[in-house]
C-alpha atoms as one frame of an Amber mdcrd trajectory, in Angstrom:
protein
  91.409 -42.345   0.783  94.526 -40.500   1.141  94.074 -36.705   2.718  95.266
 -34.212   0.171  97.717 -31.033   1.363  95.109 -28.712  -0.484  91.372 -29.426
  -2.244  89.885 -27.132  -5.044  85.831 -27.563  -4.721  84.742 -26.433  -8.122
  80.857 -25.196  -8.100  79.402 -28.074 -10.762  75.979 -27.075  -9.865  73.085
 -27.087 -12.350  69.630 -24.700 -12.468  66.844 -24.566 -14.569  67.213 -22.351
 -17.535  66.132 -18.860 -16.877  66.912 -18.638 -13.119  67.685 -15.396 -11.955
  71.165 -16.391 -10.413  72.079 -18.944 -13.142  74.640 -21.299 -12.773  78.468
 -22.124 -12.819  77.330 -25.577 -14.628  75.477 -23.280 -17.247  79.188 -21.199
 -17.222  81.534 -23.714 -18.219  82.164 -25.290 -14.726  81.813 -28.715 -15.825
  85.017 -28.663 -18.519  86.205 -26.412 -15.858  86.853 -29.127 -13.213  87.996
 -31.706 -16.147  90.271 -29.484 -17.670  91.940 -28.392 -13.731  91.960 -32.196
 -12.766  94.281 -33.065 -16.155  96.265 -30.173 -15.391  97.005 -31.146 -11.599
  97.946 -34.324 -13.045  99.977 -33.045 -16.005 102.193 -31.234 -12.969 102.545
 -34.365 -10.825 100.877 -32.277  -8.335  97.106 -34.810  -8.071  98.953 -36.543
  -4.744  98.947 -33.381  -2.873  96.137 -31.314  -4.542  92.786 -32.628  -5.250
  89.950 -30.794  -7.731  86.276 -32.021  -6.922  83.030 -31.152  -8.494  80.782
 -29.514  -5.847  77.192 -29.134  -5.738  76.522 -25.316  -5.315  78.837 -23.084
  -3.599  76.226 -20.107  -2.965  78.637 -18.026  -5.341  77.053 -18.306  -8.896
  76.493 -14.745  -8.857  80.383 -14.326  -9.198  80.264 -16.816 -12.345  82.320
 -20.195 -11.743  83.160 -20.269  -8.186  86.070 -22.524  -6.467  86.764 -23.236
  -3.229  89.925 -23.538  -2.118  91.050 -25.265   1.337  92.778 -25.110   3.471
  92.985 -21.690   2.409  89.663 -20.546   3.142  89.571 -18.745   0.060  87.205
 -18.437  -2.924  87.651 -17.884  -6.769  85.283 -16.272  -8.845  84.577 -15.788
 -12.285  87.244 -18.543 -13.359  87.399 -19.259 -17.081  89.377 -22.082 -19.083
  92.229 -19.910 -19.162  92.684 -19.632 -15.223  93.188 -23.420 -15.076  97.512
 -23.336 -15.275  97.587 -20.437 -13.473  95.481 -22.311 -10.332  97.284 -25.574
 -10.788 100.158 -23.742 -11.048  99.583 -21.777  -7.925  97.659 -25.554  -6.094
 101.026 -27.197  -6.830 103.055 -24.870  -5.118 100.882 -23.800  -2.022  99.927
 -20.671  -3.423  96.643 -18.743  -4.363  95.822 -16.215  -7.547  95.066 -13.190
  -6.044  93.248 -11.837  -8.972  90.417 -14.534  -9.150  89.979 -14.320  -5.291
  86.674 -12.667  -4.601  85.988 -13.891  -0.897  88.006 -14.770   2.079  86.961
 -16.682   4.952  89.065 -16.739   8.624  91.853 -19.210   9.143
C-alpha cells in the first residue's frame, strides 16, 4: 500500500436510533466519504490524499466529524457542500479553517 502525503478519516459510524449523541452515519457521513473520495479523484489529488471511512471518531456531537492527518486537526459539522472546499484544501496541503473545531499537538 502506498503511504499517502495526507489521510481524511471520515466518522462512518452507525448508532441505534434514538441515542442521545446520534451519529455522523445518521448525518450524511456515508455519501459524505463517497462524494470526498470522487472529488480527490476528480483533482488528480487520490495519490497523495487518501479519504477513509472510520468507525467513530468520539466527535458526533459536532455532527460529521473528519480527521485530518498529518495535521492533527478535526472537522466538524461537514455537509455535502464542504466536500470541494476540503479536497480543494487536501490537494494543496491546506486545511478549512472554518470547519475546524479541534486541534491536536504536532
Amino acid at each position: 500500500m502506498p503511504h499517502r502525503q495526507r489521510y481524511l478519516f471520515v466518522c462512518t459510524n452507525r448508532r441505534e436510533e434514538g441515542h442521545p449523541k446520534g451519529s455522523c452515519a445518521q448525518k450524511g457521513s456515508e455519501e459524505i466519504v463517497k462524494s470526498l473520495k470522487a472529488a480527490l479523484l476528480a483533482r488528480g489529488a487520490a495519490k497523495t490524499v487518501r479519504a477513509c471511512s472510520a468507525s467513530c471518531l468520539d466527535m458526533c456531537e459536532t455532527g460529521v466529524s473528519i480527521v485530518v492527518e498529518p495535521d492533527h486537526v478535526v472537522y466538524g459539522d461537514v455537509k455535502l457542500e464542504d466536500i470541494d472546499a476540503i479536497a480543494d484544501a487536501a490537494a494543496k496541503g491546506e486545511i478549512v479553517a472554518r470547519l475546524v473545531v479541534a486541534r491536536g499537538e504536532k
